[in-house]
C-alpha positions in Angstrom: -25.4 3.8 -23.3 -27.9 7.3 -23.2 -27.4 10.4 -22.4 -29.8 11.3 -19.9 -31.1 14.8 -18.4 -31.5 16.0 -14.8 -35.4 14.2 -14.3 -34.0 11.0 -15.7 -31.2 11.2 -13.3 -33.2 12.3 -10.4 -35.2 9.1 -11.5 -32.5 6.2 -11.9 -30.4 7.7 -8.9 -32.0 9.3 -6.6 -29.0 10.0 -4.4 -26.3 11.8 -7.2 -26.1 15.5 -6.0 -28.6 17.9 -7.3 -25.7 19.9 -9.2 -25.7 16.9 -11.4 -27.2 18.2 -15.0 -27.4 14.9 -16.6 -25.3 11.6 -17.2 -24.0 9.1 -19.1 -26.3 6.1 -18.5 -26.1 1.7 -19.1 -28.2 0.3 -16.9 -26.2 -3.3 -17.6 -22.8 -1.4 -16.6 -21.0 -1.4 -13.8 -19.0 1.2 -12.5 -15.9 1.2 -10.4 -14.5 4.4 -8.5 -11.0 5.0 -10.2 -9.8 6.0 -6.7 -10.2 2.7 -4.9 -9.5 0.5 -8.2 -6.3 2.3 -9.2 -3.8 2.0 -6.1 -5.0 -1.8 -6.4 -4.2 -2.5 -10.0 -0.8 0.0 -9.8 -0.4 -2.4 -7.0 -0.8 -5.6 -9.4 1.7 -4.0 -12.0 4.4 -3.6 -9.4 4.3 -7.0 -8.2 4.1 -8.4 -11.6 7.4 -6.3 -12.8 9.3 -6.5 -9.8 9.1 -3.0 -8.6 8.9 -3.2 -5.1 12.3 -3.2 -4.7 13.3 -0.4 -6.9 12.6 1.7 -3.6 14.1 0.6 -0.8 13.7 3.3 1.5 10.5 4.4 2.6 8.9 7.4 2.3 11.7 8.6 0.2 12.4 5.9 -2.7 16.4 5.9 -3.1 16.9 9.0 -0.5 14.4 10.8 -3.1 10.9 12.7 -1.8 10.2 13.4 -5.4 12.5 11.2 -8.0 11.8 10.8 -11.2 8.9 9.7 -12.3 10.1 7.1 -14.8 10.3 3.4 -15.5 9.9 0.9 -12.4 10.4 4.3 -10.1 7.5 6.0 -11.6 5.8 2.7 -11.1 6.3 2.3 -7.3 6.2 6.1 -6.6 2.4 6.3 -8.2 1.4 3.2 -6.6 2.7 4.8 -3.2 1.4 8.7 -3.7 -2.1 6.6 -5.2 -2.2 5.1 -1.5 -1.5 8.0 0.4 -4.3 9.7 -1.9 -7.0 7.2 -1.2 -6.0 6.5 2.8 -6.7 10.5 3.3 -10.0 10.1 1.2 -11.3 6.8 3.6 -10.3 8.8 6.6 -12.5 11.6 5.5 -15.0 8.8 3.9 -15.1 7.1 7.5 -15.5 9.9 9.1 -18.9 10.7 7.3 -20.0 7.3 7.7 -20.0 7.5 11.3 -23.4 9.7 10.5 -24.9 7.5 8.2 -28.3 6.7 9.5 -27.6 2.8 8.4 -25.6 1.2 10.8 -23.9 -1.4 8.3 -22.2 2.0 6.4 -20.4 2.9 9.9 -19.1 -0.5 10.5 -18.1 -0.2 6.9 -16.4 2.9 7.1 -14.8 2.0 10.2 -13.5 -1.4 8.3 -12.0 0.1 5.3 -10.2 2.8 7.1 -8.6 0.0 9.6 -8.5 -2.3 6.4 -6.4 1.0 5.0 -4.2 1.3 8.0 -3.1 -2.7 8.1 -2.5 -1.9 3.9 -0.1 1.2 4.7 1.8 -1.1 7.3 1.9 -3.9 5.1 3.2 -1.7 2.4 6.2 -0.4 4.1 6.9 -3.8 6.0 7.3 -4.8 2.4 9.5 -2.4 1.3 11.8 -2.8 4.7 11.6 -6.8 4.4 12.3 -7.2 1.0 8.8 -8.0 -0.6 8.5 -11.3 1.2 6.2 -13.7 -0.5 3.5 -14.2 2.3 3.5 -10.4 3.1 3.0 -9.6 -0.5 0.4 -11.9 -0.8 -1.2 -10.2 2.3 -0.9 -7.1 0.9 -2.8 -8.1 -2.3 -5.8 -10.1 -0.1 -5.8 -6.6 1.6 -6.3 -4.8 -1.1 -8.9 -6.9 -2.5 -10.8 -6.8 1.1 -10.6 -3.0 1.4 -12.2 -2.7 -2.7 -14.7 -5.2 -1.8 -15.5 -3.2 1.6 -15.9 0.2 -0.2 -18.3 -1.6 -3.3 -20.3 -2.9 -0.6 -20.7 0.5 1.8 -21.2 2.2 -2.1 -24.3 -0.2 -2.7 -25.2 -0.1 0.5 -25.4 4.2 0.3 -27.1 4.0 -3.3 -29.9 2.1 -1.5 -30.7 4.8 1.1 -33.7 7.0 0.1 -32.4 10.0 -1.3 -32.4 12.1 1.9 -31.0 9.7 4.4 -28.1 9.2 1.8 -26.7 12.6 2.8 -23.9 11.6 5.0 -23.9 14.4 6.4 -27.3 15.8 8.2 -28.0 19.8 7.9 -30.6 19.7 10.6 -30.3 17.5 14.2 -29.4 14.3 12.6 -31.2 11.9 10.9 -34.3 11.1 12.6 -35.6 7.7 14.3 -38.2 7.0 11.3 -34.8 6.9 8.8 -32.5 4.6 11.2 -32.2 1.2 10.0 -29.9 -1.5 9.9 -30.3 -3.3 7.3 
């Protein structure tokens, strides 16, 4: 791992923001966006500790909006508020997709988000059903799809030149010379 200035980032990754000053940098590493990974593992943790029952009320766990974060509660509760957190980011991450000049990062979008919206359903149906075996084990296969969605719409972005990877065009969209689909 290096630390590497602004021209060396400009250089390995031509997409990251310009406001970027430098990084840390492995070129053998792989990264993971904590947003998408966590609700997933928190996910893991209250299936493995039996936590999906500890709430059996939803949205309020025990009658509760806000109880207290502790023990298999706190569990549940941060697996839940992590899921509404990254369902409002892929709305707002689908949205900008739709602009994308590659065709396979709006079908991606457009996947996770409904991916995300099967997840939320499958979430409460759990809690109201009583964390039924099959449904749980649909829940996790969803969970796994909607990660391996985003990773690949992430890879797909990072391969954009660096102007077309602006989701969001400043002038009349992206023109017919950057459309592709890849």
């Amino acid at each position: 791992v290096e630390v590497i200035g602004a021209a060396e980032l400009r250089r390995v990754a031509p997409a990251v923001s310009e406001r970027m000053m430098g990084a840390a940098w492995c070129a053998d590493e792989g990264k993971i966006n904590p947003l998408l990974a966590t609700p997933a593992v928190l996910g893991g943790a209250v299936s493995a500790r039996h936590a999906g029952l500890v709430c059996p009320d939803w949205p309020t766990c025990q009658g509760e909006w806000l109880p207290a974060m502790q023990g298999l509660v706190g569990l549940q509760m941060a697996h839940r508020f992590g899921a509404y957190l990254l369902t409002g980011v892929l709305i707002i991450a689908a949205t900008r997709a739709r602009q994308a000049p590659d065709l396979a990062i709006q079908r991606g979008g457009t996947l996770a988000l409904g991916l995300t919206v099967a997840q939320v359903v499958m979430g409460v149906c759990n809690v109201f059903l009583g964390t039924p075996p099959w449904l749980s084990a649909a829940h996790l296969g969803n969970a796994a799809a909607i990660l391996a969605v985003r990773v690949t719409v992430t890879v797909r972005i990072a391969m954009l030149p660096a102007r077309a990877s602006r989701l969001l065009p400043t002038g009349g969209g992206p023109s017919s010379s950057q459309s592709s689909d890849r």
